[in-house]
Structures are given as structure tokens and as C-alpha cells.
mmCIF file of the N, C-alpha and C atoms, coordinates in Angstrom:
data_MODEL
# 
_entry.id   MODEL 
# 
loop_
_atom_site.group_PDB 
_atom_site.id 
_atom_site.type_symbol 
_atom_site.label_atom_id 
_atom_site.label_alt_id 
_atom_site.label_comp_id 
_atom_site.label_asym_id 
_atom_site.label_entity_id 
_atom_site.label_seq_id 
_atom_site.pdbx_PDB_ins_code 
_atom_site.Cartn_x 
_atom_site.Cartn_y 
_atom_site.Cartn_z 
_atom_site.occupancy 
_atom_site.B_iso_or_equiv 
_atom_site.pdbx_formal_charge 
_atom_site.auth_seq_id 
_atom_site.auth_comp_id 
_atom_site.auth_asym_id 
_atom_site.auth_atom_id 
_atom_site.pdbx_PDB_model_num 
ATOM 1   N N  . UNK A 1 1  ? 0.831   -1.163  0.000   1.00 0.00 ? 1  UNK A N  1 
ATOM 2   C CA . UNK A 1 1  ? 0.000   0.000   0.000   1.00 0.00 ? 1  UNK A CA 1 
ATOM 3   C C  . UNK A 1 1  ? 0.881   1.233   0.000   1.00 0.00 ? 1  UNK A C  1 
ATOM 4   N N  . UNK A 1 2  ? 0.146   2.514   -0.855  1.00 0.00 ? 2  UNK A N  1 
ATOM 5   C CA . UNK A 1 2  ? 0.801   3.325   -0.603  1.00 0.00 ? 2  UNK A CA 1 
ATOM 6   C C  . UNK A 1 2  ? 0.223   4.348   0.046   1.00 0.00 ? 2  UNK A C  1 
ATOM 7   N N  . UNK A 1 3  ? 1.469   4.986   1.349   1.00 0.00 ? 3  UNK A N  1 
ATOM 8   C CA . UNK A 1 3  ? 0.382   5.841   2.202   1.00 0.00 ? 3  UNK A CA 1 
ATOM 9   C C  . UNK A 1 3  ? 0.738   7.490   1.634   1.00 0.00 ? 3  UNK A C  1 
ATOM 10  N N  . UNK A 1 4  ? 0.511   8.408   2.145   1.00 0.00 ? 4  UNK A N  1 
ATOM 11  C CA . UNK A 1 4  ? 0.811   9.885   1.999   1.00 0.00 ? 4  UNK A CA 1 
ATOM 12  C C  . UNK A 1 4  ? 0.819   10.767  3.431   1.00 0.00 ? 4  UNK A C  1 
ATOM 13  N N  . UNK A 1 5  ? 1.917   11.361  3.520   1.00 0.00 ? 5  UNK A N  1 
ATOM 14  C CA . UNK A 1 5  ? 2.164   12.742  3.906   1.00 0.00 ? 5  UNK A CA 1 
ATOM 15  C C  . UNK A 1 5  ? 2.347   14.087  3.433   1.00 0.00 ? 5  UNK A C  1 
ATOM 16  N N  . UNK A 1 6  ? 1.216   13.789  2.813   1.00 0.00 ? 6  UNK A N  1 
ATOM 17  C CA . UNK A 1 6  ? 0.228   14.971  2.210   1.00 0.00 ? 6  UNK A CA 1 
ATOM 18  C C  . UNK A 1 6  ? 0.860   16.111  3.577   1.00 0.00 ? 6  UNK A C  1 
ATOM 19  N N  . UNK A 1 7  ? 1.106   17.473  3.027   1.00 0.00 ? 7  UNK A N  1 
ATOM 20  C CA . UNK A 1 7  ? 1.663   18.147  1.584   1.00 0.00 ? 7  UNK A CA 1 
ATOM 21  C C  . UNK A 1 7  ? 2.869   17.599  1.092   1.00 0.00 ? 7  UNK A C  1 
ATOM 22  N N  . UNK A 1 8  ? 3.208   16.812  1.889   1.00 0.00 ? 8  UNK A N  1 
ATOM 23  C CA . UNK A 1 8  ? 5.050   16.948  1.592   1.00 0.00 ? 8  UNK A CA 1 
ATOM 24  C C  . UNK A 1 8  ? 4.569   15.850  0.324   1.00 0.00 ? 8  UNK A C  1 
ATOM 25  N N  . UNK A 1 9  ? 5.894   15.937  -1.030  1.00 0.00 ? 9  UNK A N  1 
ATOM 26  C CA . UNK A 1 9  ? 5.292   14.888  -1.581  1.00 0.00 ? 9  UNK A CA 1 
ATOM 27  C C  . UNK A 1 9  ? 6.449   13.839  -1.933  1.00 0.00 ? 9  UNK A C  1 
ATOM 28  N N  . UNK A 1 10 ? 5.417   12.416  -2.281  1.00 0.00 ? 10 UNK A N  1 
ATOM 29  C CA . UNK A 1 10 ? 6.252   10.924  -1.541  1.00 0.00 ? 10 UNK A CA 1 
ATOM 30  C C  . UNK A 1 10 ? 7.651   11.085  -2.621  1.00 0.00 ? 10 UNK A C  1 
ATOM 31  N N  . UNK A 1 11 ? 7.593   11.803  -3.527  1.00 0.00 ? 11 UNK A N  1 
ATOM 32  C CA . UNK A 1 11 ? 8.978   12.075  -4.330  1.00 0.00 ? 11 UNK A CA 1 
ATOM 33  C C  . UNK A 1 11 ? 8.679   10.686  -5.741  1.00 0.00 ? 11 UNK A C  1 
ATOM 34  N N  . UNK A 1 12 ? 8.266   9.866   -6.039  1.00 0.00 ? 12 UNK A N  1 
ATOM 35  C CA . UNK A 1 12 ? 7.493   9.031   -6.935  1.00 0.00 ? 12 UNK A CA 1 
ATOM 36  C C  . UNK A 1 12 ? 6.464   9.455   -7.758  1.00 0.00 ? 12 UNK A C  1 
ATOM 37  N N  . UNK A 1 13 ? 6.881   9.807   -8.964  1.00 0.00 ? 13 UNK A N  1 
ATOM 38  C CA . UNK A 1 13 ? 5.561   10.602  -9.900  1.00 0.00 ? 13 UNK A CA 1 
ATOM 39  C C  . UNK A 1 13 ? 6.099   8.799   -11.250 1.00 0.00 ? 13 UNK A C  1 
ATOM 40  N N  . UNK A 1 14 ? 5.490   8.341   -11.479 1.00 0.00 ? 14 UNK A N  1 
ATOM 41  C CA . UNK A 1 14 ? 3.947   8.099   -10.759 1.00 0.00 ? 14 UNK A CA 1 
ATOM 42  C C  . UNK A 1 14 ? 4.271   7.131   -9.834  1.00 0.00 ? 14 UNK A C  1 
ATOM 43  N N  . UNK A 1 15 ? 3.447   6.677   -8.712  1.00 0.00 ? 15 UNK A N  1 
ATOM 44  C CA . UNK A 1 15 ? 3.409   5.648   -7.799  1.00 0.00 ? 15 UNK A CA 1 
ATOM 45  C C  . UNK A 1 15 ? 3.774   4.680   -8.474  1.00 0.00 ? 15 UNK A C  1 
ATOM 46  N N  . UNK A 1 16 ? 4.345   4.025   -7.718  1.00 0.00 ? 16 UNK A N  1 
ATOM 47  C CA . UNK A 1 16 ? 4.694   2.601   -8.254  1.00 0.00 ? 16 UNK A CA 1 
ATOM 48  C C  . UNK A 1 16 ? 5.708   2.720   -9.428  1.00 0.00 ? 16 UNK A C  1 
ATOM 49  N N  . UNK A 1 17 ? 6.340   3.510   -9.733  1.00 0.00 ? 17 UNK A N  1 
ATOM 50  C CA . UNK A 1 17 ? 7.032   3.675   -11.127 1.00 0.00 ? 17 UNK A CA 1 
ATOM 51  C C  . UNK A 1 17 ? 8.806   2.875   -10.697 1.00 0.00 ? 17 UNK A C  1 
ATOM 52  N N  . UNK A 1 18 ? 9.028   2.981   -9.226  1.00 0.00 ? 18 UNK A N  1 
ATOM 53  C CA . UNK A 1 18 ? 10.123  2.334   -8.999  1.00 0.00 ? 18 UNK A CA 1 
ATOM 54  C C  . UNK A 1 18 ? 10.002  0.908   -9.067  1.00 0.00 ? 18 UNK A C  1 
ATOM 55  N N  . UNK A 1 19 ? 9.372   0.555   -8.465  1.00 0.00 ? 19 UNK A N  1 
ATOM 56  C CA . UNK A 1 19 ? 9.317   -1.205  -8.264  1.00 0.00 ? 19 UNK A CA 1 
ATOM 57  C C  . UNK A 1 19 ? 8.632   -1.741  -9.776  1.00 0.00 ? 19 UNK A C  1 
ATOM 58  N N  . UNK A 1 20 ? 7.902   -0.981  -10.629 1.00 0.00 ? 20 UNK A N  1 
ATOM 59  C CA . UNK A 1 20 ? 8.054   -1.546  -11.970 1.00 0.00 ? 20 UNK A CA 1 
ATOM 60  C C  . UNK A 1 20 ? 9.525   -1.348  -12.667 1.00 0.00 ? 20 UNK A C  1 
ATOM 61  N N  . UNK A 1 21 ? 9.896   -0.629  -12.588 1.00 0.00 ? 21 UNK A N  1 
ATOM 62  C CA . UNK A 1 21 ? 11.338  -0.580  -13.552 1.00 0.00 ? 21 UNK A CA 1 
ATOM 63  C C  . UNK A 1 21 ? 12.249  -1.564  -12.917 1.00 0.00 ? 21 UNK A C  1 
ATOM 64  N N  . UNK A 1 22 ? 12.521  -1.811  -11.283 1.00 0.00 ? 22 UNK A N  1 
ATOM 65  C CA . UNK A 1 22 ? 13.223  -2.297  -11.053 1.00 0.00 ? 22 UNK A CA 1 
ATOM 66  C C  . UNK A 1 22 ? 13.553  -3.918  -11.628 1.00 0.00 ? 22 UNK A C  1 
ATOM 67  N N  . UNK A 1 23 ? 14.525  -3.709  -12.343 1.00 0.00 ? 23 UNK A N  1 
ATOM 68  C CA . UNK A 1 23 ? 15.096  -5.604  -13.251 1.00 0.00 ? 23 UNK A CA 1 
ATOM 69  C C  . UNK A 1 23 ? 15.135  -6.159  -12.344 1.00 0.00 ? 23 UNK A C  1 
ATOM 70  N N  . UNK A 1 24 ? 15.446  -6.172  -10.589 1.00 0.00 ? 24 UNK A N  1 
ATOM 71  C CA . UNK A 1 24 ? 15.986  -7.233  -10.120 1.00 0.00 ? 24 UNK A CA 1 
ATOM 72  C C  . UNK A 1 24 ? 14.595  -8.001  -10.044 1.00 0.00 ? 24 UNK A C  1 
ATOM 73  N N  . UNK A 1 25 ? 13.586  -7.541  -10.178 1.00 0.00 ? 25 UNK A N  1 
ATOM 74  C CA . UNK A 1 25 ? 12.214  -8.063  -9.972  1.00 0.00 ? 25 UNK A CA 1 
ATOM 75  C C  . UNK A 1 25 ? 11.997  -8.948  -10.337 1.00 0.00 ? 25 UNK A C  1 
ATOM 76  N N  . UNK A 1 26 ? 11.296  -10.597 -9.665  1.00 0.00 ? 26 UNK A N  1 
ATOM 77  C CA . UNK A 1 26 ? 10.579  -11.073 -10.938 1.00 0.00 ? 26 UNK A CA 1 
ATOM 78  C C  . UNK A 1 26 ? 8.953   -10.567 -11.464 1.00 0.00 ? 26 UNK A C  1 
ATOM 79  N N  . UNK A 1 27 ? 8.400   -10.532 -11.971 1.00 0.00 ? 27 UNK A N  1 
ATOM 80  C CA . UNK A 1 27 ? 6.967   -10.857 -12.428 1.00 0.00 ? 27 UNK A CA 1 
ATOM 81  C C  . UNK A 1 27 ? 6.438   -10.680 -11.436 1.00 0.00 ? 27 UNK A C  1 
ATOM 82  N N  . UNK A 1 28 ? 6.221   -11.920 -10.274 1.00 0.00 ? 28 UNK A N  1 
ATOM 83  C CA . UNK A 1 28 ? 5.560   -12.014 -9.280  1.00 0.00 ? 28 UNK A CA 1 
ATOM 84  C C  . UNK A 1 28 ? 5.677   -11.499 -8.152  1.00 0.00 ? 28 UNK A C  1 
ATOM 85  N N  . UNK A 1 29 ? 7.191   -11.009 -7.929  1.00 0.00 ? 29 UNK A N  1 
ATOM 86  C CA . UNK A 1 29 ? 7.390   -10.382 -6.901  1.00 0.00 ? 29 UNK A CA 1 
ATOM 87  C C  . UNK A 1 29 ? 7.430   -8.441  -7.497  1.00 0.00 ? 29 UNK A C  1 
ATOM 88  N N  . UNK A 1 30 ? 6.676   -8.302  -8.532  1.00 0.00 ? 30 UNK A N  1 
ATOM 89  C CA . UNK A 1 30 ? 6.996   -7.126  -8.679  1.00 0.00 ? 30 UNK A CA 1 
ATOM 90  C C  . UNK A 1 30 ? 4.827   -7.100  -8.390  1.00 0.00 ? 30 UNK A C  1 
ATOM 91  N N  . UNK A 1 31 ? 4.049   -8.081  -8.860  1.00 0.00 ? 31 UNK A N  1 
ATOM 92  C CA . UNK A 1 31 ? 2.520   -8.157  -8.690  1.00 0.00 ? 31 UNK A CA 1 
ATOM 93  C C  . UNK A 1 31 ? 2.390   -8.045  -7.455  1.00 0.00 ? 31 UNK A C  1 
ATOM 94  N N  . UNK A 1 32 ? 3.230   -8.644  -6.768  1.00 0.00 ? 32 UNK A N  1 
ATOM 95  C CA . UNK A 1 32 ? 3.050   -8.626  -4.875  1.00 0.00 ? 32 UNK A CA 1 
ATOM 96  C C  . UNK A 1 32 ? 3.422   -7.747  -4.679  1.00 0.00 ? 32 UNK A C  1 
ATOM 97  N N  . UNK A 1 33 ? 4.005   -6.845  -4.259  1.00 0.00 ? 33 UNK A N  1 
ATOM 98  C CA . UNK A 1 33 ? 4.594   -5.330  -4.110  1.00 0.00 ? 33 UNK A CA 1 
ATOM 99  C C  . UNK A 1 33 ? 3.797   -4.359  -4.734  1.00 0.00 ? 33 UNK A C  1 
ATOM 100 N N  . UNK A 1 34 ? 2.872   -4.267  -5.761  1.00 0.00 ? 34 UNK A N  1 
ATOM 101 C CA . UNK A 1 34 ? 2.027   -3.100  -6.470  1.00 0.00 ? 34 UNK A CA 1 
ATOM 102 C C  . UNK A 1 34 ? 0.539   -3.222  -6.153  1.00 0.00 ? 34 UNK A C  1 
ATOM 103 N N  . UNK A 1 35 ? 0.376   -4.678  -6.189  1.00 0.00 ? 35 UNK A N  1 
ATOM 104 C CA . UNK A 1 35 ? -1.649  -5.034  -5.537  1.00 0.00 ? 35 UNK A CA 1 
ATOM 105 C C  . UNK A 1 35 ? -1.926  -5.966  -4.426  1.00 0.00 ? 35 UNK A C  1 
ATOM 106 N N  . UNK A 1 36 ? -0.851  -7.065  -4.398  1.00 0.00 ? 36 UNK A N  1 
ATOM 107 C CA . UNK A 1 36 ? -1.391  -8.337  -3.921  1.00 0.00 ? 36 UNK A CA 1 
ATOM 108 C C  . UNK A 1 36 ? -1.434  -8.154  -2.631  1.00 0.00 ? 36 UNK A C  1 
ATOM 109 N N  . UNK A 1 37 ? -0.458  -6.884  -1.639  1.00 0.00 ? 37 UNK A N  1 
ATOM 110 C CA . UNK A 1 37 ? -0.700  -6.662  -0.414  1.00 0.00 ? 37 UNK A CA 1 
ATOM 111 C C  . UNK A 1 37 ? -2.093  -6.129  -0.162  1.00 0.00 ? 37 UNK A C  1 
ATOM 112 N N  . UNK A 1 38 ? -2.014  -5.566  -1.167  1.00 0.00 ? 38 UNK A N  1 
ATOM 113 C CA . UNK A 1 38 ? -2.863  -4.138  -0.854  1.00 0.00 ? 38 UNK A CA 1 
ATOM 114 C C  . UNK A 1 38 ? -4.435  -5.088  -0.912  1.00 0.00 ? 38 UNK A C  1 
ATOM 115 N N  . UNK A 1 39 ? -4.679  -6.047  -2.088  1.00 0.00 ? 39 UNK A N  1 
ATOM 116 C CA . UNK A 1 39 ? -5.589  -6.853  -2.110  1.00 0.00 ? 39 UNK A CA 1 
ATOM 117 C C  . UNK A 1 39 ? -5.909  -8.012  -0.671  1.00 0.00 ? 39 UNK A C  1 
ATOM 118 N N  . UNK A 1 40 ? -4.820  -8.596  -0.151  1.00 0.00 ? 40 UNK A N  1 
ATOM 119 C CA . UNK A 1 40 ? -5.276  -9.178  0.807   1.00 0.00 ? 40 UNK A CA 1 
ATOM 120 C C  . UNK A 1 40 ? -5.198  -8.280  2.427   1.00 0.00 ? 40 UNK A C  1 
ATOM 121 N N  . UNK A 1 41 ? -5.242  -7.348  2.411   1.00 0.00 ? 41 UNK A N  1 
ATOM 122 C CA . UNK A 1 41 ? -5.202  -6.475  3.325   1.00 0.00 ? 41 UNK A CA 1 
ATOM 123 C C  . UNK A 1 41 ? -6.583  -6.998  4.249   1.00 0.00 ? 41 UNK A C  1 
ATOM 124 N N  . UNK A 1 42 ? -7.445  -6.344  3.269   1.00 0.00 ? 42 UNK A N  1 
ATOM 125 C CA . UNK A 1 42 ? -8.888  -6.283  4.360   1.00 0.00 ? 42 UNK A CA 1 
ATOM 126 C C  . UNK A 1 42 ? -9.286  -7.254  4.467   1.00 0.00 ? 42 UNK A C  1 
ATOM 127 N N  . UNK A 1 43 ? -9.110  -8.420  4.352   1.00 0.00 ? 43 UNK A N  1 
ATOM 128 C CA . UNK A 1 43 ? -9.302  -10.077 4.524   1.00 0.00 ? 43 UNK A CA 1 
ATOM 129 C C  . UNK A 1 43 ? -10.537 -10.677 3.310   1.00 0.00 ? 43 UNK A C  1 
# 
């Protein structure tokens, strides 16, 4: 998930734009890091 400290800003235009570019990623560990937390969050 991504949170905010609104005004200051998170320095990421657009969200998530690091952990997609990042190569060391695979596939799945780049899907878990952008939704899959954020999806099993609220149970």
C-alpha cells in the first residue's frame, strides 16, 4: 500500500514507477509489491 504525507510529496511521480522498472524483480514479486498486499489487506 501506498500511504501519503500529504503536503510533503512521496517524491514518486507516478506511484509505483520504482518497483516496476526495477530488473531485479521477478513478475511475481513485482505483482506482490504493487496489488497483492494491498488486495489481501482487508481479509
Amino acid at each position: 500500500m501506498l500511504g501519503s504525507d500529504f503536503p510533503y510529496p512521496l517524491g514518486e511521480s507516478p506511484s509505483g514507477d520504482l518497483i516496476r522498472r526495477a530488473g531485479f524483480l521477478s513478475g511475481t514479486a513485482r505483482a506482490k509489491l504493487l496489488a497483492a498486499g494491498a488486495e489481501a489487506f482487508p481479509g
